[in-house]
Biopython code that builds the backbone (N, CA, C, O; Angstrom):
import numpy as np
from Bio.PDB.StructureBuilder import StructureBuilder

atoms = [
    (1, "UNK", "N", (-22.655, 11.028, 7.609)),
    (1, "UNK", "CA", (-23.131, 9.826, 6.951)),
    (1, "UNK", "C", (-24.209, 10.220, 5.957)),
    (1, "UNK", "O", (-24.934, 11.210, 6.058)),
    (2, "UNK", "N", (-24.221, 9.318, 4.985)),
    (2, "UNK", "CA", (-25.190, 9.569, 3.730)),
    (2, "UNK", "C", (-25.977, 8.493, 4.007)),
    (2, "UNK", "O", (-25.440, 7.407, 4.224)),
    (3, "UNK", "N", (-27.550, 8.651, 4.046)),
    (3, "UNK", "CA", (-28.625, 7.793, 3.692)),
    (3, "UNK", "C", (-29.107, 7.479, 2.385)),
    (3, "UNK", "O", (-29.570, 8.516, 1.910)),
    (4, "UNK", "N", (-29.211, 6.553, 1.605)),
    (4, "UNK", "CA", (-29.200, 6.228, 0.282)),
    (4, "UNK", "C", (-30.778, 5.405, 0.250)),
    (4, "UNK", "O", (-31.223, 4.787, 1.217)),
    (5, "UNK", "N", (-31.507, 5.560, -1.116)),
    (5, "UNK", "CA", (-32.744, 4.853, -0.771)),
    (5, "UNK", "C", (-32.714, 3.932, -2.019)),
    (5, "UNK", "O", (-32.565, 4.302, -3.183)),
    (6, "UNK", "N", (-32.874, 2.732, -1.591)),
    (6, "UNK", "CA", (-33.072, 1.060, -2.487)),
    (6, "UNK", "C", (-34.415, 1.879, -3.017)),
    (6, "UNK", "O", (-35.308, 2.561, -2.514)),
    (7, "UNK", "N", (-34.032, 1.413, -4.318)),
    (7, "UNK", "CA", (-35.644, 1.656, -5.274)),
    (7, "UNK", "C", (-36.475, -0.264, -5.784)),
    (7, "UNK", "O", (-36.142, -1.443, -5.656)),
    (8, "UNK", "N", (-36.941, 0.049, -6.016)),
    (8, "UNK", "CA", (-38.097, -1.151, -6.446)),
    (8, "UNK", "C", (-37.353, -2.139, -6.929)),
    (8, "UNK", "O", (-37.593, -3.309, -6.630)),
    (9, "UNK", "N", (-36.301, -1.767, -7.781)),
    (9, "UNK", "CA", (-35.301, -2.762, -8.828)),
    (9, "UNK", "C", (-34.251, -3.149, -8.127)),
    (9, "UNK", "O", (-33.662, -4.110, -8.622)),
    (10, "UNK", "N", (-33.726, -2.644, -6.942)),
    (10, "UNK", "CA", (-32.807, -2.646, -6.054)),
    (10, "UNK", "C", (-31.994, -1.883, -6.320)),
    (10, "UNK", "O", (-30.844, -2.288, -6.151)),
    (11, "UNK", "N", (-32.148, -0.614, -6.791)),
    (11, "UNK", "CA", (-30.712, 0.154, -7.488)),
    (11, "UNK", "C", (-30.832, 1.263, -6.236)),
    (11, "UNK", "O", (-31.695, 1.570, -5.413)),
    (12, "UNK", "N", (-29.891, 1.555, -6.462)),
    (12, "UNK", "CA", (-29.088, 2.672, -5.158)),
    (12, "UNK", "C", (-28.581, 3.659, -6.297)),
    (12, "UNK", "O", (-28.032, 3.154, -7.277)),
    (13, "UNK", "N", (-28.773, 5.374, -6.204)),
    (13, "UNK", "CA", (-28.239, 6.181, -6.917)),
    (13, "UNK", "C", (-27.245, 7.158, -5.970)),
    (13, "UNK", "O", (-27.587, 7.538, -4.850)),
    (14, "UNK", "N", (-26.070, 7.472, -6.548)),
    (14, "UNK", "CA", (-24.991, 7.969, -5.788)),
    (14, "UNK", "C", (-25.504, 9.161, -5.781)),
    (14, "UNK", "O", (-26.232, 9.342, -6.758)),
    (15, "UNK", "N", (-25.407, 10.213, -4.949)),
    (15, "UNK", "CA", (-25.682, 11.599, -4.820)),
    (15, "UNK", "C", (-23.969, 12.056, -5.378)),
    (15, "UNK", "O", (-22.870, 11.503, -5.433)),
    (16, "UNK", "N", (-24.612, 13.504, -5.747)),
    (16, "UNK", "CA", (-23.450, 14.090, -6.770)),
    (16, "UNK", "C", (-21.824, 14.166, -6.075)),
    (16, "UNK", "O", (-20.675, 13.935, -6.452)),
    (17, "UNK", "N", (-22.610, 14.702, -4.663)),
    (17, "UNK", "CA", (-21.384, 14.921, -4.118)),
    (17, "UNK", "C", (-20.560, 13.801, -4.171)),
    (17, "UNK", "O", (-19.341, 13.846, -4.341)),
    (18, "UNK", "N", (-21.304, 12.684, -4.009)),
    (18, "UNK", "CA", (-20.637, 11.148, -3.710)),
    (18, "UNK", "C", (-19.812, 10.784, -4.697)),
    (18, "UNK", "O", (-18.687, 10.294, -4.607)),
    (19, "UNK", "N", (-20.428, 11.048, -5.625)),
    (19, "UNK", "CA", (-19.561, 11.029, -6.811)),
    (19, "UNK", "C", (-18.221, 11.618, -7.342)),
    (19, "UNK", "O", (-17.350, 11.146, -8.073)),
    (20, "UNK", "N", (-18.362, 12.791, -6.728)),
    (20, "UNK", "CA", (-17.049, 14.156, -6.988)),
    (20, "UNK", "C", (-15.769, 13.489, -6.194)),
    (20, "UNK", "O", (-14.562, 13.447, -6.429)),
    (21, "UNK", "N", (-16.534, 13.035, -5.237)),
    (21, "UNK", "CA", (-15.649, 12.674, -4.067)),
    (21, "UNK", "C", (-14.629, 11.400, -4.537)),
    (21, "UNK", "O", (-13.401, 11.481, -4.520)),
    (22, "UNK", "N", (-15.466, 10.109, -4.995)),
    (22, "UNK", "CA", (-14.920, 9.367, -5.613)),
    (22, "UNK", "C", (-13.823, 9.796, -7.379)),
    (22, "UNK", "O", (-13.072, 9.145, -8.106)),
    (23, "UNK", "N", (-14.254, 10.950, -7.360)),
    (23, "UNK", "CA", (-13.599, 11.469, -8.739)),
    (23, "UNK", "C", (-14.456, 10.764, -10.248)),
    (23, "UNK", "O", (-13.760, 10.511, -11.231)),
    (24, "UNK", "N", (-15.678, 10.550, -10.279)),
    (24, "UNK", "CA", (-16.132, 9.516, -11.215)),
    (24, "UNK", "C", (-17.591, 10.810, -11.433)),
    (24, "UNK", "O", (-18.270, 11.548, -10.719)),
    (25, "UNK", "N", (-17.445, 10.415, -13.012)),
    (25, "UNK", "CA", (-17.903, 11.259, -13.466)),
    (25, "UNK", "C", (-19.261, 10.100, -14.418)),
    (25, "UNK", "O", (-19.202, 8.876, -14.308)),
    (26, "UNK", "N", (-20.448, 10.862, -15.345)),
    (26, "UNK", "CA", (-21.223, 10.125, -16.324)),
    (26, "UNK", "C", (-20.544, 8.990, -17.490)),
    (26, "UNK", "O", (-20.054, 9.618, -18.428)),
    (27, "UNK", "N", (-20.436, 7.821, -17.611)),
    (27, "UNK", "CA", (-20.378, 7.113, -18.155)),
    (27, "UNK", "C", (-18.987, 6.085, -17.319)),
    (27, "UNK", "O", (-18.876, 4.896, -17.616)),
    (28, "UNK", "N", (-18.290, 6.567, -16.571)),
    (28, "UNK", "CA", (-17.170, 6.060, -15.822)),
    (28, "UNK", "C", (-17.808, 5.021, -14.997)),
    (28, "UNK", "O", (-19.002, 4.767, -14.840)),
    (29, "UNK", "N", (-16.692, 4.445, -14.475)),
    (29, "UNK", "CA", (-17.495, 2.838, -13.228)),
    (29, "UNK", "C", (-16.766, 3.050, -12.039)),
    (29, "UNK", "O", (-15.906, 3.904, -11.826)),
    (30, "UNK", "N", (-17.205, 2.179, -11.289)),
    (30, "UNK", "CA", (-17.210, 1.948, -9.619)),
    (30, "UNK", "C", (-17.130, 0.760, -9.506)),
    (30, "UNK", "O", (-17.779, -0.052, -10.166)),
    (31, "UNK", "N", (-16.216, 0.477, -8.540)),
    (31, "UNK", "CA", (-15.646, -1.140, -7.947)),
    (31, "UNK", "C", (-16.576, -0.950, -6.650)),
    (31, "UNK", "O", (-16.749, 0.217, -6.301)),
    (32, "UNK", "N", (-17.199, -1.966, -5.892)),
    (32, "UNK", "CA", (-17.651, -2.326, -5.271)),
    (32, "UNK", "C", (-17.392, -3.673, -4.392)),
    (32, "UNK", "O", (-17.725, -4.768, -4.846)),
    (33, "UNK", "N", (-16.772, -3.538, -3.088)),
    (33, "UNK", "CA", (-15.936, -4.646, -2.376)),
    (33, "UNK", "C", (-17.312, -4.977, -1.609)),
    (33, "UNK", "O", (-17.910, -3.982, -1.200)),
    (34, "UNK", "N", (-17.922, -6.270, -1.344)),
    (34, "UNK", "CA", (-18.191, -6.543, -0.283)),
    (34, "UNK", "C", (-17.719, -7.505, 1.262)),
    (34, "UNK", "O", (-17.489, -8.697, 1.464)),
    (35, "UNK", "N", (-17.732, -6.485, 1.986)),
    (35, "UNK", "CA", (-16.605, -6.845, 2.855)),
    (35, "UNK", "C", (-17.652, -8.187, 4.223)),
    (35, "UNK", "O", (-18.849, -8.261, 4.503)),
    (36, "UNK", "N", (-16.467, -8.968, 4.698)),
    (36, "UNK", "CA", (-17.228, -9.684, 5.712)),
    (36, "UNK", "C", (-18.092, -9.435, 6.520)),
    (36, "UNK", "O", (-18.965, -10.270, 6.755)),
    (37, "UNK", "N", (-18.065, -8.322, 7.094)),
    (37, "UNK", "CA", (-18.991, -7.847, 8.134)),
    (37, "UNK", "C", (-20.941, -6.930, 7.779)),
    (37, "UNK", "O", (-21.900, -6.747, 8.529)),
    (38, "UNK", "N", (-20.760, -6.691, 6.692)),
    (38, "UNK", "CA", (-22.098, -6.588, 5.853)),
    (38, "UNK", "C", (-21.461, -5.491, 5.125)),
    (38, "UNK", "O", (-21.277, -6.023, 4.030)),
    (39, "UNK", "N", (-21.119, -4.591, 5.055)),
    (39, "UNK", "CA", (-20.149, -3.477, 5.204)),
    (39, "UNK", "C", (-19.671, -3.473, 3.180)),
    (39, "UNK", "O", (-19.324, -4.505, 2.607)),
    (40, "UNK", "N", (-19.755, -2.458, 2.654)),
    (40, "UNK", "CA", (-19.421, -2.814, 1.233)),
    (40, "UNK", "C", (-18.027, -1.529, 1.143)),
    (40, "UNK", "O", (-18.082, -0.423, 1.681)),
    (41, "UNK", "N", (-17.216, -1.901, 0.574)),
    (41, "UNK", "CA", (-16.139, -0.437, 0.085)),
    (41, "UNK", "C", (-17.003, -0.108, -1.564)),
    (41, "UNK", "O", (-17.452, -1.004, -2.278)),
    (42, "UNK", "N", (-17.066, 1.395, -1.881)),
    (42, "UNK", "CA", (-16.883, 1.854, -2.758)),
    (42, "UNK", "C", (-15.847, 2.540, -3.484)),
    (42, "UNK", "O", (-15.231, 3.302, -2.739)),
    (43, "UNK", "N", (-15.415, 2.543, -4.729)),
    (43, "UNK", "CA", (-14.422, 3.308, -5.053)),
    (43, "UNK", "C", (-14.352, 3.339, -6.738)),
    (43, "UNK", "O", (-14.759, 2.435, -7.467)),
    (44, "UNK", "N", (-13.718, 4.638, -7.186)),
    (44, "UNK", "CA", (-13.148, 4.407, -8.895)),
    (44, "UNK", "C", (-12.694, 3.429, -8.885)),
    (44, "UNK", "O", (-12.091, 2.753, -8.052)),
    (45, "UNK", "N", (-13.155, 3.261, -10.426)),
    (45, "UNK", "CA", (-12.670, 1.693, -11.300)),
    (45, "UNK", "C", (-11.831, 2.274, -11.735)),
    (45, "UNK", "O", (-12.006, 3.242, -12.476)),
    (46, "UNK", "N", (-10.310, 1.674, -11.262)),
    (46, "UNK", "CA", (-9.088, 1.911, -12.125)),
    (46, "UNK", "C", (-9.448, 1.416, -13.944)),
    (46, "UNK", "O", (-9.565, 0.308, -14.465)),
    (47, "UNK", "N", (-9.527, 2.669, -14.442)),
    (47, "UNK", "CA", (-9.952, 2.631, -15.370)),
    (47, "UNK", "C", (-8.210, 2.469, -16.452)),
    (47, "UNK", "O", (-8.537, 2.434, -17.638)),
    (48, "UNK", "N", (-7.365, 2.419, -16.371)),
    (48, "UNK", "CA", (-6.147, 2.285, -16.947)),
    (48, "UNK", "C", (-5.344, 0.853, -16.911)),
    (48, "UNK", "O", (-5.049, 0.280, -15.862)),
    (49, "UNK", "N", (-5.062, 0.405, -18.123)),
    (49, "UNK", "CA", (-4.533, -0.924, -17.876)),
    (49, "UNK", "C", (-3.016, -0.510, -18.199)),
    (49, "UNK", "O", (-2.740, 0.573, -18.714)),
    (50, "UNK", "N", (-1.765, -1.768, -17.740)),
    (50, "UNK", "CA", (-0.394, -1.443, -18.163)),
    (50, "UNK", "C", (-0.621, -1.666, -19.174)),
    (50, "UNK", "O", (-0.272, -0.661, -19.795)),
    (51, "UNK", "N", (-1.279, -2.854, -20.313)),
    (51, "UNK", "CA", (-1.289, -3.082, -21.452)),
    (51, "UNK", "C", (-1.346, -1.925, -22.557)),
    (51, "UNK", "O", (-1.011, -2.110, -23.727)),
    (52, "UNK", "N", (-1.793, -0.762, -22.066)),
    (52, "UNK", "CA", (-2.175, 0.417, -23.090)),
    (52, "UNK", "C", (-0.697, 1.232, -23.485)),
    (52, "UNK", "O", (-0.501, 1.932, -24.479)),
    (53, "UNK", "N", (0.373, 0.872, -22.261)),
    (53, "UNK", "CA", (1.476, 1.532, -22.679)),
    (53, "UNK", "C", (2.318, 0.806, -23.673)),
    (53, "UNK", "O", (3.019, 1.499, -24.410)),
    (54, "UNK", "N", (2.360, -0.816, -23.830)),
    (54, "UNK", "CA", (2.860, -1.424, -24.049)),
    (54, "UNK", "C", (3.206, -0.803, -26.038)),
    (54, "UNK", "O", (2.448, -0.463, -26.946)),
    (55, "UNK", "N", (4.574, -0.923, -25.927)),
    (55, "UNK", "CA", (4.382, -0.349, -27.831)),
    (55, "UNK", "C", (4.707, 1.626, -27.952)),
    (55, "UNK", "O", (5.009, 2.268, -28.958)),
    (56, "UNK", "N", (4.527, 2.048, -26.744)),
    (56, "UNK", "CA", (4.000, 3.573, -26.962)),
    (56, "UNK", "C", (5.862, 4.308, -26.757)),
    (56, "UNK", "O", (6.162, 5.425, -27.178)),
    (57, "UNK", "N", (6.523, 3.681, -26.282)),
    (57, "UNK", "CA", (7.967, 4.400, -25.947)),
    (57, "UNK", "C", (8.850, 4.032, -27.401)),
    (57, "UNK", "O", (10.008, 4.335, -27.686)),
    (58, "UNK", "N", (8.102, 3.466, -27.979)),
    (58, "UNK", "CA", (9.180, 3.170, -29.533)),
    (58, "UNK", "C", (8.130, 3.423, -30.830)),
    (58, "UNK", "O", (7.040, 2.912, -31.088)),
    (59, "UNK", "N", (8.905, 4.395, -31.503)),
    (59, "UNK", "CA", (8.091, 5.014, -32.741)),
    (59, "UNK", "C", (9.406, 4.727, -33.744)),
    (59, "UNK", "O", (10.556, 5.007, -33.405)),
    (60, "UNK", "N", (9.117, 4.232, -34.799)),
    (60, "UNK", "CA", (9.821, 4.227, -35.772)),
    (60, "UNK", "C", (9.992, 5.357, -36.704)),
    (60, "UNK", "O", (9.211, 5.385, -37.655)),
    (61, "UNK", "N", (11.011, 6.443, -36.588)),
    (61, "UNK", "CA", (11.496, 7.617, -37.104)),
    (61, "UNK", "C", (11.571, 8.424, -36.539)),
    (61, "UNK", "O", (11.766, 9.520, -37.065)),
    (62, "UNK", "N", (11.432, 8.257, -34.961)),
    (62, "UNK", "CA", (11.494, 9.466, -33.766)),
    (62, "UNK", "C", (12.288, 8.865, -32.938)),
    (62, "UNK", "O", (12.512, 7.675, -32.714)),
    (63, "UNK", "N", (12.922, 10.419, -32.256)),
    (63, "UNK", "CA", (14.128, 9.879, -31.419)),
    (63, "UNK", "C", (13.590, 9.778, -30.418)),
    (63, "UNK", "O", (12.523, 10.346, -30.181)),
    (64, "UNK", "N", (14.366, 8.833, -29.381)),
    (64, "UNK", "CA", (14.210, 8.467, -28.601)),
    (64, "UNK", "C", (13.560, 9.232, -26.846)),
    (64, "UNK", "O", (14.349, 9.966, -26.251)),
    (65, "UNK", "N", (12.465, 9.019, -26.352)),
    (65, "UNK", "CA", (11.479, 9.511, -25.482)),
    (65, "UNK", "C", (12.679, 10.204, -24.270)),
    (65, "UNK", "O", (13.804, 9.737, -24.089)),
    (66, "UNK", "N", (12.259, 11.065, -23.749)),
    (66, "UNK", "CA", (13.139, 11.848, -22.229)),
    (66, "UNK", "C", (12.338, 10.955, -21.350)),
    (66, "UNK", "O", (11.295, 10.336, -21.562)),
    (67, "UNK", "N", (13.118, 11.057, -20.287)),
    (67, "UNK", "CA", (12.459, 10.042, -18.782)),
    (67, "UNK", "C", (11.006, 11.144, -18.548)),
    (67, "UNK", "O", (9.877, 10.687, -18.368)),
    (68, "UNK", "N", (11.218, 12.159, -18.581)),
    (68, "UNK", "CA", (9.919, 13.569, -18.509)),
    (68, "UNK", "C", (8.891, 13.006, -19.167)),
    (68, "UNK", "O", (7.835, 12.745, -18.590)),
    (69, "UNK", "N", (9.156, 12.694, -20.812)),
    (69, "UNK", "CA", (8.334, 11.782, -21.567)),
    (69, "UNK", "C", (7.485, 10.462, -20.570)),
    (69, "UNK", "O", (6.385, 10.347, -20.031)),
    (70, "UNK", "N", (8.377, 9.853, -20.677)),
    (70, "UNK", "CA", (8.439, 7.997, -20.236)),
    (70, "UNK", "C", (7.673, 8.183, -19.199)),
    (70, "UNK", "O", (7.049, 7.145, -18.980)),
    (71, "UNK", "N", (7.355, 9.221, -18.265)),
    (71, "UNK", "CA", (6.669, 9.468, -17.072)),
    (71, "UNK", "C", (5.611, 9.790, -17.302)),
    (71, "UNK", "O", (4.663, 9.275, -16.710)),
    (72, "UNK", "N", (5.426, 10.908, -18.394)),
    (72, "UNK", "CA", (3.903, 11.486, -18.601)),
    (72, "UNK", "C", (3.295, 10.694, -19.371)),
    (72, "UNK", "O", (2.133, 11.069, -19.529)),
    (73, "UNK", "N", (3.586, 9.601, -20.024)),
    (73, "UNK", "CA", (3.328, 9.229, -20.960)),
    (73, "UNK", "C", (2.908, 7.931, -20.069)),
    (73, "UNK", "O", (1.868, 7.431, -20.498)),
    (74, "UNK", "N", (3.349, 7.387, -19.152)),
    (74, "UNK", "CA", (2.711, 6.362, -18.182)),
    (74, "UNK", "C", (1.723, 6.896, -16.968)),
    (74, "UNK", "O", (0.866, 6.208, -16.415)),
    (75, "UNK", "N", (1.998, 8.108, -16.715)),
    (75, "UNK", "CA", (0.962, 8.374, -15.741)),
    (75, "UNK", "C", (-0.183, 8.362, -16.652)),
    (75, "UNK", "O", (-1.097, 7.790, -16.059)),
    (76, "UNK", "N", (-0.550, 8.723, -17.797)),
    (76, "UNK", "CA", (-1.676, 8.811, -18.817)),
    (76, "UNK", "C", (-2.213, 7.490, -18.779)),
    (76, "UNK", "O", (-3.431, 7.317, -18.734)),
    (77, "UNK", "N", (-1.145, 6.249, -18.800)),
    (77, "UNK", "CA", (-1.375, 4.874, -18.915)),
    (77, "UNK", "C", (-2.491, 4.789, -17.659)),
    (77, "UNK", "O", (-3.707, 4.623, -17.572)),
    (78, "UNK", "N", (-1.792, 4.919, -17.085)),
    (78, "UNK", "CA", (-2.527, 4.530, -15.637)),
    (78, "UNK", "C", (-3.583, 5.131, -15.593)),
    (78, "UNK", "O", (-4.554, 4.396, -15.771)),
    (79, "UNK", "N", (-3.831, 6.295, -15.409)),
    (79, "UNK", "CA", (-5.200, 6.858, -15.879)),
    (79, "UNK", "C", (-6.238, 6.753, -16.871)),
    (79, "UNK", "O", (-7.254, 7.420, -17.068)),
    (80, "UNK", "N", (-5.933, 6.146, -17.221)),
    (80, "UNK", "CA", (-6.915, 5.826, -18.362)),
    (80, "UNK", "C", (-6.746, 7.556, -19.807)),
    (80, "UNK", "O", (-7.696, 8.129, -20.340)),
    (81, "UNK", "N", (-6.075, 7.696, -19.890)),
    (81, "UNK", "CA", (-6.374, 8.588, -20.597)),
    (81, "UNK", "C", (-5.162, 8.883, -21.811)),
    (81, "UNK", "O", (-4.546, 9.933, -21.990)),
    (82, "UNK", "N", (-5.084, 8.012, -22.325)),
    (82, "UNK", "CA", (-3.740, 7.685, -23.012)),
    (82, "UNK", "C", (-4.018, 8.454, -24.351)),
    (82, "UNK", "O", (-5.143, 8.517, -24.847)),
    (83, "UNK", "N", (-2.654, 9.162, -25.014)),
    (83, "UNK", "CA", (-2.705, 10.499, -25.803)),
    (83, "UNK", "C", (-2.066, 9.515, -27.213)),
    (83, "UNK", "O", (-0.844, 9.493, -27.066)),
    (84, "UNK", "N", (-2.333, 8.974, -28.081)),
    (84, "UNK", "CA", (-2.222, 8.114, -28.995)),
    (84, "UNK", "C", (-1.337, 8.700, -30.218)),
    (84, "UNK", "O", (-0.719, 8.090, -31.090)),
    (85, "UNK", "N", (-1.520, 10.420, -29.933)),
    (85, "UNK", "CA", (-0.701, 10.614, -30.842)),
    (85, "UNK", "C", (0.741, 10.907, -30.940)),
    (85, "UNK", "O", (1.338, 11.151, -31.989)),
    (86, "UNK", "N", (1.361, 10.851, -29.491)),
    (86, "UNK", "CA", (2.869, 10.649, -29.132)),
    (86, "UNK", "C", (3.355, 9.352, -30.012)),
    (86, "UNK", "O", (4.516, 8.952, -29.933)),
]
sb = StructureBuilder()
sb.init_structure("model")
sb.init_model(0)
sb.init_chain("A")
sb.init_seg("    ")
for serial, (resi, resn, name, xyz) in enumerate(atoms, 1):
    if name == "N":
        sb.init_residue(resn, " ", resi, " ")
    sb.init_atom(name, np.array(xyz, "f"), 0.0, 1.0, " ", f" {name:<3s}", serial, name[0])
structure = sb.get_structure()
């Protein structure tokens, strides 16, 4: 278990490890559930929307994407890390 210390403003700072763990790095976010019992979940902010793929499998003057494509090219979606110049 990790002990965390409330500062004056009420802010709580994640220790590094805590962070690695969650996979979230400087400038990235964190979802925060608070659950019934006092009890909060932490976790990465799905930082990837479907909307970002929307448009990206049809280029006008290129042939048509491989499923290999259509896959890497949505796992990127989902991740937040979408390659704009496909």
């Amino acid at each position: 278990m990790i002990t965390l210390t409330v500062t004056s403003k009420g802010q709580v700072t994640l220790r590094r490890d805590v962070l690695e763990h969650l996979g979230v790095g400087p400038g990235e976010q964190i979802d925060v559930t608070k659950l019934p019992d006092g009890r909060i979940e932490v976790r990465a902010a799905s930082t990837g929307e479907i909307s970002s793929l929307f448009g990206m499998l049809t280029k006008k003057g290129r042939p048509p994407l491989s499923i290999d494509e259509i896959n890497e090219i949505t796992k990127q979606g989902w991740s937040g890390k979408v390659d704009e110049t496909r």
